[in-house]
C-alpha positions as CSV (number, residue, x, y, z in Angstrom):
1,X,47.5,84.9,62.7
2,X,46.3,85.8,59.2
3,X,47.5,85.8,55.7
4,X,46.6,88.8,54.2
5,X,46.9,90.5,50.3
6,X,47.5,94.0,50.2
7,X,46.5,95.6,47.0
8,X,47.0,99.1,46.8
9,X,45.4,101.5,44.4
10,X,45.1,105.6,43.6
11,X,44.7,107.0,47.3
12,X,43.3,103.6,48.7
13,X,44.6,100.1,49.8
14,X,42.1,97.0,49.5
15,X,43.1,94.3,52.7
16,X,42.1,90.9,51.9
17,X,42.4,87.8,54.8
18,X,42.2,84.4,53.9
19,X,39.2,82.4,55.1
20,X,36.9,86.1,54.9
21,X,35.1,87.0,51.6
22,X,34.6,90.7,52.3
23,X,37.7,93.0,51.5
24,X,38.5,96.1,53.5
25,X,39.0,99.3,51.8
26,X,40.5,102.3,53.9
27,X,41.8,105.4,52.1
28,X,45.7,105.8,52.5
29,X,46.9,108.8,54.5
30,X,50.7,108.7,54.0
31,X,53.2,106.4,52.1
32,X,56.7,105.7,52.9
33,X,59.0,104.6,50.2
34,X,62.6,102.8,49.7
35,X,65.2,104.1,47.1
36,X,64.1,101.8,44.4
37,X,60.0,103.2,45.1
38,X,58.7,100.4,46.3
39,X,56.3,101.1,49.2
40,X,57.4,100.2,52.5
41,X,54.7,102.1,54.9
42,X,51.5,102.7,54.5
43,X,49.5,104.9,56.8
44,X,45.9,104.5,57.0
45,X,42.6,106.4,57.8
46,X,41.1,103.8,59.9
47,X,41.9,100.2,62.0
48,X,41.7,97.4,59.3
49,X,43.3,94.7,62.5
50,X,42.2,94.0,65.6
51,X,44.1,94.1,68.8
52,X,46.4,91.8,69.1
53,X,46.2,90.5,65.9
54,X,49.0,89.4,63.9
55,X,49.7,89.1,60.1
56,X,51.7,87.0,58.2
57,X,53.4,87.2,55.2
58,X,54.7,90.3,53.4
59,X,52.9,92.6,55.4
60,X,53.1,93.6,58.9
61,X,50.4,95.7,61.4
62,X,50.5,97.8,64.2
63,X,48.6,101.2,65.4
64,X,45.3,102.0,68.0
65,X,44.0,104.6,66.2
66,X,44.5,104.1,62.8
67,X,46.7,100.8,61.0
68,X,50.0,101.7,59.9
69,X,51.2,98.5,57.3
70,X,54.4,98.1,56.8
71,X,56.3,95.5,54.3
72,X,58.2,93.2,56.0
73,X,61.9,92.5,55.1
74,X,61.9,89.0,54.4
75,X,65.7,87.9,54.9
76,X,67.0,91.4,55.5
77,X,70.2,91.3,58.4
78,X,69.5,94.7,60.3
79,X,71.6,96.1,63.4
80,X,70.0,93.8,65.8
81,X,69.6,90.5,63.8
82,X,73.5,90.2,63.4
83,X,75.4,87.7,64.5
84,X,77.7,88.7,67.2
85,X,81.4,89.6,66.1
86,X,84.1,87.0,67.1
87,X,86.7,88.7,69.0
C-alpha cells in the first residue's frame, strides 16, 4: 500500500507516492464527474500503478492497460454496504 497525492491540471494529472521523489505525469484521457463537478474518474493514457498495488487514501487504482483513478467515497453507505433490514 501507498499514499498517494493526486494533483490534476489542464489535460494532465501529476501522481505523487510518499517515500518516492519523482512524480508521474500521464495526460488524462477521460473524466467523470458528480453533480456538484467534482471529479470522480479519471482515465489515463498510461499505467501509473503496478499490479497488485494498492492506494490509500482518497484515491483508488485499477486497469492493465492504462490506470483508471477513481476518488474513493470515504463514509458513503452504497447498496451493498447497508446494514441488513430488520424484519
Amino acid at each position: 500500500m501507498s499514499d498517494i497525492e493526486v494533483v490534476i491540471g489542464d489535460g494532465s494529472v501529476t501522481i505523487r507516492r510518499s517515500g518516492r521523489s519523482a512524480p508521474i505525469v500521464a495526460q488524462v484521457l477521460g473524466v467523470d464527474r458528480n453533480p456538484d463537478g467534482e471529479v470522480t474518474r479519471l482515465w489515463l493514457d498510461r499505467l501509473v500503478h503496478r499490479p497488485g498495488e494498492a492506494w490509500t487514501g482518497a484515491w483508488s487504482v485499477h486497469g492493465a492497460v492504462s490506470s483508471i483513478i477513481e476518488r474513493s467515497r470515504v463514509g458513503a453507505v452504497g447498496a451493498l454496504d447497508r446494514p441488513p433490514e430488520s424484519p
